[in-house]
VOZA-912472 format. One line per field, with one value per residue (C-alpha): residue number from 0; residue in three letters; x, y, z. Coordinates in nm, 3 decimals, padded with zeros to 5 digits. Layout:
BEGIN
i = (NUM,...)
aa = (ala,...)
px = (X,...)
py = (Y,...)
pz = (Z,...)
//
This chain:
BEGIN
i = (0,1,2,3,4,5,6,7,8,9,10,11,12,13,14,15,16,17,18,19,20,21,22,23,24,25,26,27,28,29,30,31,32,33,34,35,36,37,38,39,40,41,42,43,44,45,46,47,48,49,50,51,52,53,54,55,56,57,58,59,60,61,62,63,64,65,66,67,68,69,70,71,72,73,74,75,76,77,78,79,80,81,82,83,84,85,86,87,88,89,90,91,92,93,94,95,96,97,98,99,100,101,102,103,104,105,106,107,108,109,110,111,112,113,114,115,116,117,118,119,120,121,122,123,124,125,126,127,128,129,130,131,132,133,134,135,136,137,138,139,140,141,142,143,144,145,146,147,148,149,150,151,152,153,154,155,156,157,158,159,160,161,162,163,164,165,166,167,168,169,170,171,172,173,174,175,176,177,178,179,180,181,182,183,184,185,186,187,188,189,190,191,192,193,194,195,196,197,198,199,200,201,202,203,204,205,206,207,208,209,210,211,212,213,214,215,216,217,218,219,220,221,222,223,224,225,226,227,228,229,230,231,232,233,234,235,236,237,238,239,240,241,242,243,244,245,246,247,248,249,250,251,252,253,254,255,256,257,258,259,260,261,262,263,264,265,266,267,268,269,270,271,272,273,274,275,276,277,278,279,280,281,282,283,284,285,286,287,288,289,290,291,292,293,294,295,296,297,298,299,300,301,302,303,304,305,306,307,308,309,310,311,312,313,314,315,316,317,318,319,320,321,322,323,324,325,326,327,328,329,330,331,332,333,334,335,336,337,338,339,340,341,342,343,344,345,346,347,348,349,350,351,352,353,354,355,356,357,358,359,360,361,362,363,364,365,366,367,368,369,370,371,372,373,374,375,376,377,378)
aa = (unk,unk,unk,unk,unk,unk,unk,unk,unk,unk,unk,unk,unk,unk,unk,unk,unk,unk,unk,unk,unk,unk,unk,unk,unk,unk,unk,unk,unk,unk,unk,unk,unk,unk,unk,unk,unk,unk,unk,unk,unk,unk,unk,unk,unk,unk,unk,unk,unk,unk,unk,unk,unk,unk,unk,unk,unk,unk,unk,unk,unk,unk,unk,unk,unk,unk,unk,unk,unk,unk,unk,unk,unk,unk,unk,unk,unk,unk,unk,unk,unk,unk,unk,unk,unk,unk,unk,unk,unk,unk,unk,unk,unk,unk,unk,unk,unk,unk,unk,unk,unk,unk,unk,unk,unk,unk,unk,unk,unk,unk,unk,unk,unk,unk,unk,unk,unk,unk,unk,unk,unk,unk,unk,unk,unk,unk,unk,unk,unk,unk,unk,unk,unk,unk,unk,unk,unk,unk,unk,unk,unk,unk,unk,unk,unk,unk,unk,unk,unk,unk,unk,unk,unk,unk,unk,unk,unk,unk,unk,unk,unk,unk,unk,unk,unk,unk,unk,unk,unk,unk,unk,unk,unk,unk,unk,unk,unk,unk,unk,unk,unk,unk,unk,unk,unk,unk,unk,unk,unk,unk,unk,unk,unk,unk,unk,unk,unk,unk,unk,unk,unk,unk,unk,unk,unk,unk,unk,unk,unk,unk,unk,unk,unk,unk,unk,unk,unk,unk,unk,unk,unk,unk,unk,unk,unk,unk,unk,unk,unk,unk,unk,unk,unk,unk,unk,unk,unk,unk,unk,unk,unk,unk,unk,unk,unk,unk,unk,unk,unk,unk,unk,unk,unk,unk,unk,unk,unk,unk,unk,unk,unk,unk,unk,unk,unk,unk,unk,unk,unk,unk,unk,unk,unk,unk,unk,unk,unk,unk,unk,unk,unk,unk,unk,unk,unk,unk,unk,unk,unk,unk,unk,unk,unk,unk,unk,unk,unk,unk,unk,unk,unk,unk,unk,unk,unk,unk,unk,unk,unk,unk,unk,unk,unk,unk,unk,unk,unk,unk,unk,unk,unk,unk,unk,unk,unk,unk,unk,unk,unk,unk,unk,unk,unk,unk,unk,unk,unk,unk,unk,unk,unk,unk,unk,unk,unk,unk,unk,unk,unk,unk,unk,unk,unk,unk,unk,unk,unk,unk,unk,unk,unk,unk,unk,unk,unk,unk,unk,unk,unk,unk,unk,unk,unk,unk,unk,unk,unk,unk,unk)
px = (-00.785,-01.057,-01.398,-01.737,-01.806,-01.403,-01.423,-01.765,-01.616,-01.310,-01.582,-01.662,-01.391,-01.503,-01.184,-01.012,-01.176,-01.220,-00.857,-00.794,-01.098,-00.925,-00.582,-00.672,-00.895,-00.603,-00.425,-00.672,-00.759,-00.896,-00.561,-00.518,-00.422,-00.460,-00.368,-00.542,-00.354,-00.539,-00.849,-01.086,-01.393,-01.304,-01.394,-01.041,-01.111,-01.442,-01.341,-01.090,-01.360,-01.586,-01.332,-01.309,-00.968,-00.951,-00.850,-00.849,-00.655,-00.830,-00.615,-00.595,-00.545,-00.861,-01.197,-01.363,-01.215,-01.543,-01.756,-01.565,-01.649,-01.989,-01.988,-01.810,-02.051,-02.381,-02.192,-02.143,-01.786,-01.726,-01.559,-01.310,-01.217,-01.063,-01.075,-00.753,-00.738,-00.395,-00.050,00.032,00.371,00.234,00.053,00.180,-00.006,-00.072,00.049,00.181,00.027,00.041,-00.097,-00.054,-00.312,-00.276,-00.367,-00.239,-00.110,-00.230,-00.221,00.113,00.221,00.532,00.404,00.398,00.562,00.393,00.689,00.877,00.489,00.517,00.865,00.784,00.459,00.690,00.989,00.776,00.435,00.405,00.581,00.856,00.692,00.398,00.251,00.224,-00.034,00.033,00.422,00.481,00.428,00.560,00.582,00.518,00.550,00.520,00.522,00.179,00.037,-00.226,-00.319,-00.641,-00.319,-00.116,-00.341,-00.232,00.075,-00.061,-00.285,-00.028,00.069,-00.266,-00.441,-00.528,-00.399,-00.033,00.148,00.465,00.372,00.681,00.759,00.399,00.459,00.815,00.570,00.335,00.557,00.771,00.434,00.263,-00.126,-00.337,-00.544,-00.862,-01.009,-00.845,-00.776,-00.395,-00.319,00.028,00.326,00.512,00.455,00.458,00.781,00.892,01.108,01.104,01.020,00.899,00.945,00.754,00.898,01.257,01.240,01.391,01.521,01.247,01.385,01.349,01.505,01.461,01.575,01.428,01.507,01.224,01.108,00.810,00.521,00.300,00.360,00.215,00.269,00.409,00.296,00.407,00.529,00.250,00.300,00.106,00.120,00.006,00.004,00.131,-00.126,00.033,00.213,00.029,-00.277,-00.198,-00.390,-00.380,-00.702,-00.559,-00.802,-01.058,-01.406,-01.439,-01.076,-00.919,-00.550,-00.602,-00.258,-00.032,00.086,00.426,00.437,00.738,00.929,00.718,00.517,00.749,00.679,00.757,00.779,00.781,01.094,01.245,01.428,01.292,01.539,01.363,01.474,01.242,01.356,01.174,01.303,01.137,01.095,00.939,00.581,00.612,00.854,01.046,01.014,01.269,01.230,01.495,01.349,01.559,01.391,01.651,01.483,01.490,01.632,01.912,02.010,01.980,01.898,01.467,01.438,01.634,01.432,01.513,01.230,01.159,00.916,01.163,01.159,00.777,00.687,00.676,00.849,00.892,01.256,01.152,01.050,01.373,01.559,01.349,01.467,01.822,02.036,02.177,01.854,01.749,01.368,01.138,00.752,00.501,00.181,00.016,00.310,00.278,-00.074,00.014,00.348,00.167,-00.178,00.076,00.298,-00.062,-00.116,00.094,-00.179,-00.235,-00.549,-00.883,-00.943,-01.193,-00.896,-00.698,-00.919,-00.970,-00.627,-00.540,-00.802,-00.725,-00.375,-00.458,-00.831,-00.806,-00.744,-01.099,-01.416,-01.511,-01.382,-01.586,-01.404,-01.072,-01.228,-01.272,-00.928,-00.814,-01.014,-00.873,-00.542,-00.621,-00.755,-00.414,-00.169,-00.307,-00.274)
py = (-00.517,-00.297,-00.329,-00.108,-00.067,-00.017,00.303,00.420,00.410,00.602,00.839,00.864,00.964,01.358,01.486,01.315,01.421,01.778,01.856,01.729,01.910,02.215,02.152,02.084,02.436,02.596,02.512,02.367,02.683,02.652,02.567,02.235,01.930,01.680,01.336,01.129,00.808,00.535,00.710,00.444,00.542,00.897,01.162,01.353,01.327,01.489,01.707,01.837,01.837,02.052,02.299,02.339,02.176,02.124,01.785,01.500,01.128,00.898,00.614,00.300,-00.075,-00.203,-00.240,00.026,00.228,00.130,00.274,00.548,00.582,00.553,00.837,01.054,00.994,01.076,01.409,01.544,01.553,01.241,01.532,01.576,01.331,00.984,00.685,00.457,00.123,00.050,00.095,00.481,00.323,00.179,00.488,00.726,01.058,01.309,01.623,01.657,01.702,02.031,01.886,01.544,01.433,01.057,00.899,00.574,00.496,00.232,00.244,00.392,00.568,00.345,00.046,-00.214,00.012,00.373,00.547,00.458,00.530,00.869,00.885,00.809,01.042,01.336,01.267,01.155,01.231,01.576,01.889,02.056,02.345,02.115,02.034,01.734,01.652,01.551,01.746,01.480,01.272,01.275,00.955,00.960,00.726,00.677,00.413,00.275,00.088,-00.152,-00.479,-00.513,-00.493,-00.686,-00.987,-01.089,-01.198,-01.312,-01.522,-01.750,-01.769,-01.732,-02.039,-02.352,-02.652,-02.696,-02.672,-02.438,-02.206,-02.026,-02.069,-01.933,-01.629,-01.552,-01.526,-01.329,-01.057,-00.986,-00.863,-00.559,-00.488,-00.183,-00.051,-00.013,00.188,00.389,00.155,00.246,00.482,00.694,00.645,00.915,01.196,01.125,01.202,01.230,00.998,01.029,01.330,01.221,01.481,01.373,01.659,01.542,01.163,00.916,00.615,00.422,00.304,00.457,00.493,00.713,00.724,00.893,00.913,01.069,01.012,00.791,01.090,00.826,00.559,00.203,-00.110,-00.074,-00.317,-00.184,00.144,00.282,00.448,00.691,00.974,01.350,01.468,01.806,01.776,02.195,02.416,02.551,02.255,01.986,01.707,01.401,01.139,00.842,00.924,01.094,00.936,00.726,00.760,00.457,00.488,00.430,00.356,00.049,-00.105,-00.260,-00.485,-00.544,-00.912,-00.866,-00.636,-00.394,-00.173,00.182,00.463,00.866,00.960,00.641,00.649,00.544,00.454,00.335,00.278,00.236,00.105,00.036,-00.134,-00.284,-00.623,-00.800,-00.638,-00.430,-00.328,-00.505,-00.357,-00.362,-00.208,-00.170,-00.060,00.015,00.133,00.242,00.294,00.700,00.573,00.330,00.388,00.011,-00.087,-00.279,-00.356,-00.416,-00.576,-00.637,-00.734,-00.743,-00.857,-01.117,-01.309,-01.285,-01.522,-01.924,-02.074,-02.465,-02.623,-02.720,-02.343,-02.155,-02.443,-02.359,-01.953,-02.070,-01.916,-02.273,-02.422,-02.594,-02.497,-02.760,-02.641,-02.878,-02.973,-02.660,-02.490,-02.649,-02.584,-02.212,-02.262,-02.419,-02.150,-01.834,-01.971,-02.006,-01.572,-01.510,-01.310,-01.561,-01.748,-01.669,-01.752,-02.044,-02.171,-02.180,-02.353,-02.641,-02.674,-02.669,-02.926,-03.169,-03.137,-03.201,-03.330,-03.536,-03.184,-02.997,-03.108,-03.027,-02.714,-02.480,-02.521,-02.511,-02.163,-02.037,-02.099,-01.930,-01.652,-01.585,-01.619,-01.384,-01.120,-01.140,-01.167,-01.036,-00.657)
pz = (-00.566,-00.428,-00.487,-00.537,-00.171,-00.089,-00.342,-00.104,00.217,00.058,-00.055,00.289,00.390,00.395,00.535,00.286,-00.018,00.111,00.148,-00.248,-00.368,-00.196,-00.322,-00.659,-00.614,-00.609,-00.898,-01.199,-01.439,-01.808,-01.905,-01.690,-01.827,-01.532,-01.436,-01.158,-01.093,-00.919,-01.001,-00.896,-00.919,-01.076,-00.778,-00.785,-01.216,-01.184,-00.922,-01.156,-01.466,-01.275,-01.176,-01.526,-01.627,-01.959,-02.047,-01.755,-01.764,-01.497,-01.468,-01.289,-01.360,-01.128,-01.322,-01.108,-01.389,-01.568,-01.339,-01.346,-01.710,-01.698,-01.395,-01.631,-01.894,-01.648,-01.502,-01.846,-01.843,-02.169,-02.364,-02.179,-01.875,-02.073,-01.881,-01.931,-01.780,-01.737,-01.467,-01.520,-01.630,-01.879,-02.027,-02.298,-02.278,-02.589,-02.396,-02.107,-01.754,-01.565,-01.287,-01.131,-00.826,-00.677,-00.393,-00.414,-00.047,00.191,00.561,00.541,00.175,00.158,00.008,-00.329,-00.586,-00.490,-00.489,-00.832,-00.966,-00.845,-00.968,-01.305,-01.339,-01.228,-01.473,-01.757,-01.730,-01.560,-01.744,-01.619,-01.370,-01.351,-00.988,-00.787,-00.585,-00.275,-00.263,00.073,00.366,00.688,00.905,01.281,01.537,01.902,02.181,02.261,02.526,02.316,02.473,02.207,01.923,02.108,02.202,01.771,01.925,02.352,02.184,02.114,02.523,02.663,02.596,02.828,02.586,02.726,02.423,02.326,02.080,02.062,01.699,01.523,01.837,01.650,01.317,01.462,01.640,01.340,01.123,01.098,01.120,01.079,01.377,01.237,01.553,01.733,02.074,02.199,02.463,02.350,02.620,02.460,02.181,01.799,01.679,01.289,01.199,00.781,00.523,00.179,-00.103,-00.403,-00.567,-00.588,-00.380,-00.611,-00.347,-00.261,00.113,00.380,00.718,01.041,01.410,01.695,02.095,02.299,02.711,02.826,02.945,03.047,03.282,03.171,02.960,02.621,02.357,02.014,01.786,01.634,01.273,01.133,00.857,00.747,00.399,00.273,-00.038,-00.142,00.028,00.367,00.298,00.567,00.631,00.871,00.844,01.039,01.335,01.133,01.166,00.858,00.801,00.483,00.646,01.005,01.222,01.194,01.447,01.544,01.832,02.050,02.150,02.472,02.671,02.887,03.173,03.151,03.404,03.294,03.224,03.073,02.754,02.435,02.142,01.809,01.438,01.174,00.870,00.481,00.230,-00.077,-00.146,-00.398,-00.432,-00.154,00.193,00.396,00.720,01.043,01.349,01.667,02.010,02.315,02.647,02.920,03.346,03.365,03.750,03.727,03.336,03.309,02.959,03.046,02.700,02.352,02.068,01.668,01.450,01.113,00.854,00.720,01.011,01.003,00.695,00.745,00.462,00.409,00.375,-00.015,-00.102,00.077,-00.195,-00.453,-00.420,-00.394,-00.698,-00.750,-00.810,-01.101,-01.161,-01.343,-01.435,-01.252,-01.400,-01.342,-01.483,-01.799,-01.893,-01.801,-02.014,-02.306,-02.295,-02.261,-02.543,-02.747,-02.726,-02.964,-03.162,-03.413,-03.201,-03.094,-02.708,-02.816,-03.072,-02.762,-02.484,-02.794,-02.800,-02.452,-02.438,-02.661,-02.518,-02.144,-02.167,-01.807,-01.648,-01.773,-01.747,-02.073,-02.377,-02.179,-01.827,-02.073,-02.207,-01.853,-01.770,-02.088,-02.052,-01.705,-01.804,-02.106,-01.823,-01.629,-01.954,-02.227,-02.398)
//
């Protein structure tokens, strides 16, 4: 969940925010009925407001969306913007939206469950004709020589205490991170390798291969991954490297470090998958000498292999297994099983205190714990 000063340094992001403010230019009129999702703070909501649409929905799940409310409030805009706190699955709207505006995407804009979200707000929330804001994304990606990236996974080789360190290298070379500043020199030129249509996408996986020739001689570390946003047709934006840029470039590393030579032949398949709360992510690299056609390098990683998980957890997510709630699980069990609408949180925290009194200090620790749960659970 972001926080106050997250939502300011997406406000400064100026390249960001200008090419929305232009693209919703273009389309909000008197008429416009608009939905921000994952408003935040509210700027795409008041943008809108200003423009002059004429009813706004700011939503979003975090509590910024308070903030938001009370910015709406001091610009003059309480008659019309309405703050909703809550998933935009979740939400039921009075009319529907001509206009839908979101920007809802991490480092890369296939992550957690962005793309069913945008999904849903086109088939249900937005009216037919209506617009969507961004239309798409398209994914780039390029070999990289990045030592400063790479020394995530050398770290685990370079160090003066004589131990094998194979098995946490393994972890750390089938993971992911975001460069944060810009620090990788490009061994070859960013090729697409996906197209995401917002306007008709409805399969949340993705998958894209690409062949292109080393231009730069060097050592290549990782794939680098990085994306530009058709916010409207003709209005094309791409703030990975922009100074004070949120998205930034994420960075894949290889098995090893390989030499390269211009010329040589670079092979890679990027694939996305979801999982869970967000993507599985694989990616297949091949580099074959420009020279001798020999094959220097063939590598398969993916996320999977990239998580440590204990013997006794892989059982417990066997299909066969026979789950029993621990103590924790109980006093969850038994609190949960107490919201049923008939009982006031303090009625609760007594209760879960006089049934597990050796596991709070006192009622008021048991009301903290209720209240929590209340905060994650409750409608």
């Amino acid at each position: 969940m972001y926080d106050v000063t997250d939502y300011g340094r997406m406000l400064a992001h100026e390249e960001r925010i200008d090419a929305y403010a232009e693209a919703l230019e273009r389309v909000v009129d008197s008429d416009s009925v608009v939905v921000d999702i994952g408003t935040g703070t509210g700027i795409f909501a008041l943008i809108a407001a200003r423009l002059g649409a004429r009813r706004v929905f700011a939503i979003d799940p975090n509590d910024a969306i308070e903030i938001a409310r009370e910015l709406v409030t001091a610009n003059g805009y309480g008659d019309r913007v309405e703050c909703i706190q809550a998933m935009s699955t979740d939400v039921q709207l009075p009319e529907p939206a001509t206009i839908v505006v979101s920007d809802i995407t991490g480092a890369l804009p296939l992550m957690g469950g962005r793309i069913s979200a945008l999904v849903d707000a086109r088939e249900r929330l937005l009216r037919a004709g209506g617009v969507l804001l961004p239309h798409g994304d398209a994914l780039f990606a390029a070999l990289a020589e990045s030592p400063r990236q790479y020394s995530l996974v050398s770290n685990w080789d370079e160090h003066d205490y004589g131990f094998d360190m194979g098995a946490a290298r393994e972890l750390a070379c089938n993971n992911w991170w975001k460069e944060r500043r810009p620090s990788s020199r490009l061994l070859t030129e960013g090729q697409c390798w996906a197209r995401l249509d917002y306007t008709a996408i409805a399969d949340s996986t993705r998958r894209g291969e690409f062949q292109c020739e080393v231009t730069e001689s060097g050592t290549a570390h990782g794939v680098l991954v990085w994306f530009e946003t058709e916010l409207i047709d003709g209005l094309v934006f791409s703030g990975s490297l922009s100074p004070g840029s949120v998205y930034g470039r994420v960075f894949f590393p290889l098995r090893t470090p390989v030499d390269v030579a211009r010329g040589d032949s670079f092979t890679c398949t990027l694939t996305a998958e979801p999982a869970e709360e967000d993507y599985a992510w694989r990616w297949e690299t091949r580099i074959v000498d420009a020279r001798t056609g020999d094959v220097k390098a063939g590598f398969r990683q993916s996320t999977l292999e990239g998580v440590a998980v204990s013997a006794s957890a892989r059982e417990r997510q066997s299909p066969r297994y026979m789950p029993e709630l621990d103590a924790d699980g109980e006093i969850v069990a038994f609190a949960l099983d107490c919201m049923r609408g008939d009982l006031t949180l303090s009625q609760i925290a007594e209760k879960l205190f006089a049934r597990f009194p050796d596991l709070f200090d006192d009622a008021d620790d048991a009301l903290r714990f209720t209240a929590s749960l209340s905060q994650e659970y409750s409608r």
